[in-house]
GULOPA-953176 format. One record per residue (C-alpha): x, y, z; residue in one letter. Coordinates in steps of 0.001 Angstrom, whole numbers, plus 524288, in hexadecimal, padded with zeros to 5 digits. Each point is the difference from the previous one (the first is absolute). Layout:
<recs>
XYZA ...
</recs>
This chain:
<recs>
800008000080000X 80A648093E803FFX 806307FEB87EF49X 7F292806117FBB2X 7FFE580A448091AX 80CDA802117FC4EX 7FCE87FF277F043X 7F4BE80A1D803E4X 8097A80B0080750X 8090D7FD937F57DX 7F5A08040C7F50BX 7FCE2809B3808DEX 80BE7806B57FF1EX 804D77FD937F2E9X 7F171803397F98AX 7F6D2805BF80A19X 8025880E137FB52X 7FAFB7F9B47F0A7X 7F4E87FA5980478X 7FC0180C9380983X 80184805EE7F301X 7F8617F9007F8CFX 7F4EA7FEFB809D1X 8002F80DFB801C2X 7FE078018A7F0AFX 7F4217F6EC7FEAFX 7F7898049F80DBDX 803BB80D9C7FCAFX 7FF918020B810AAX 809708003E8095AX 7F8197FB4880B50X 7FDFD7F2A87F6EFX 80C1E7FF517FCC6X 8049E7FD5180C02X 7F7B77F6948053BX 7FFF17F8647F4BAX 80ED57FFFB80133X 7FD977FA8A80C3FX 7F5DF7F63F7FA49X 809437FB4D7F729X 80B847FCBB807E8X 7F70C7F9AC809B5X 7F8FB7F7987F4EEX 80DC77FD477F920X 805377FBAF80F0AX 7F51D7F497800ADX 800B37FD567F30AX 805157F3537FC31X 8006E802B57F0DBX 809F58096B80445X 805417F737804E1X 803757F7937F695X 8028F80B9B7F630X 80B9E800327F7D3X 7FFF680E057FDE0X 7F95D805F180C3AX 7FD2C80D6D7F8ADX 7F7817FD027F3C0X 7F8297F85680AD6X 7FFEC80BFB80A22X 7FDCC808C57F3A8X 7F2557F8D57FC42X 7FB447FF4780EA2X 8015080E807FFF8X 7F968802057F300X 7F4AA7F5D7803FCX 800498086480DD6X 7FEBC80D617F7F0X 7F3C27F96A7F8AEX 7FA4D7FAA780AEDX 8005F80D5080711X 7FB258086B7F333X 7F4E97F8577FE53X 7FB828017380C81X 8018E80E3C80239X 7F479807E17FC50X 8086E80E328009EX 8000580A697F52FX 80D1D8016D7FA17X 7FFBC80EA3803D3X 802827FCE080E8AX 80AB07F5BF7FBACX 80837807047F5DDX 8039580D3580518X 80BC27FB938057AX 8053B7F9347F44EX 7FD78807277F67FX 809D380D8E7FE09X 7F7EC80C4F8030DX 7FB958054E7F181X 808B9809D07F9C5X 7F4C2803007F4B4X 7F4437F8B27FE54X 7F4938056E8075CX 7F9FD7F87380CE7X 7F5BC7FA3D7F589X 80BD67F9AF7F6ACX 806697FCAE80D1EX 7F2BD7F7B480499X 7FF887FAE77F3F9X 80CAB7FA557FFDCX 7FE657F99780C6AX 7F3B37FB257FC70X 809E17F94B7F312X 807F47FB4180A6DX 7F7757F9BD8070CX 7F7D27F8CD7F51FX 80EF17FB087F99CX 801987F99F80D77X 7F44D7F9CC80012X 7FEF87FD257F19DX 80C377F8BD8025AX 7FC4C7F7C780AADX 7F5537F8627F6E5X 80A0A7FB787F702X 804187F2087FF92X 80C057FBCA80AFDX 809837FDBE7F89DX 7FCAB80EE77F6F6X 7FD1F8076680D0AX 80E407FB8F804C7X 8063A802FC7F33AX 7FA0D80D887FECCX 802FA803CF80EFFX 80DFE7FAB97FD6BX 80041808737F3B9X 7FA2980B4580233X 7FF7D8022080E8AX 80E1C7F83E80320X 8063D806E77F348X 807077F1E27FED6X 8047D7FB6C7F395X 7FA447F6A07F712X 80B057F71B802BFX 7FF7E801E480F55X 7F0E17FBC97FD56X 802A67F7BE7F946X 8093B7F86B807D1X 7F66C800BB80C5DX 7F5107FCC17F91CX 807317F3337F8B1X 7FC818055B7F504X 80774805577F1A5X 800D580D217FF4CX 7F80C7FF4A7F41BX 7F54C7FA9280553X 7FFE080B6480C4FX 7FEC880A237F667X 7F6997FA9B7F72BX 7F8EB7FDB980D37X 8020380E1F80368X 7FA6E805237F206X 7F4797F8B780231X 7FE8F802E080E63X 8012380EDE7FC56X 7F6807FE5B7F5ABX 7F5DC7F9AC80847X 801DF80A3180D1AX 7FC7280B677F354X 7F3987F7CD7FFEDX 7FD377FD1680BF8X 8017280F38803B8X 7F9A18043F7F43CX 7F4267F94780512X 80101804FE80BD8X 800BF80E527FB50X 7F3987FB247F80BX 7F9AF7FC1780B26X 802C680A108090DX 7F9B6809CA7F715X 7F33F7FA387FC74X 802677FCF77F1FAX 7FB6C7F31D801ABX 
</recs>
């Protein structure tokens, strides 16, 4: 017992400020953030497919991406209460352009959450990670062919996805 808790300090230090980033990037809140930080080391601690994990990151890296999901979906808060602190103050656009790029944001986030596993990981990895298609690639067991046909597609189906949205949201349909 003590060689997991020792695998999980270890990814701790050598990736915990990664995967705060990445956490912080997807809930778009620092109070959420943090706790599921705290979730996550405490779920990868009894987890025995840790465990057994060659490479203790990729599998640390998906917990926290399946812990970001988890959380979104369940929060029913506006983006405007979330994204003030992430976002640089505006420099030009007026407070409407400024709403309405939050509002982008936010639907992009979600949007991205409804695409297959394997797309939503590639995408995040992409896009939110800035890794390259060979870094992908490589954690994904994949070619790096395959991630970026996987990423053209992925990007064409999130400009669906929000287009319907925008549809939606103002009564055209």
């Amino acid at each position: 017992m003590k060689d997991h808790q020792q695998k999980v300090l270890e990814l701790l230090d050598t990736s915990g400020a990664r995967l705060h980033g990445l956490l912080a990037k997807l809930t778009l809140s620092d109070q959420a953030t943090g706790d599921l930080m705290q979730e996550l080391f405490l779920k990868l601690s009894q987890s025995r497919g840790f465990e057994k994990a060659k490479d203790p990151l990729p599998y640390a890296w998906r917990t926290a991406v399946n812990l970001a999901i988890d959380w979104r979906r369940s929060q029913k808060i506006k983006l405007q209460s979330l994204l003030p602190e992430y976002l640089p103050p505006p420099k030009g656009p007026s407070a409407l352009e400024a709403l309405v790029l939050k509002e982008d944001i936010q639907q992009v986030l979600d949007a991205t959450f409804r695409l297959s596993p394997l797309a939503r990981e590639a995408v995040i990895l992409r896009y939110i990670e800035e890794a390259s298609y060979q870094e992908i690639a490589r954690r994904l067991d994949k070619k790096p062919q395959h991630i970026r046909s996987l990423c053209s597609k992925a990007m064409a189906r999130l400009r669906i996805i929000v287009g319907q949205q925008k549809r939606c949201s103002c009564g055209k349909e």
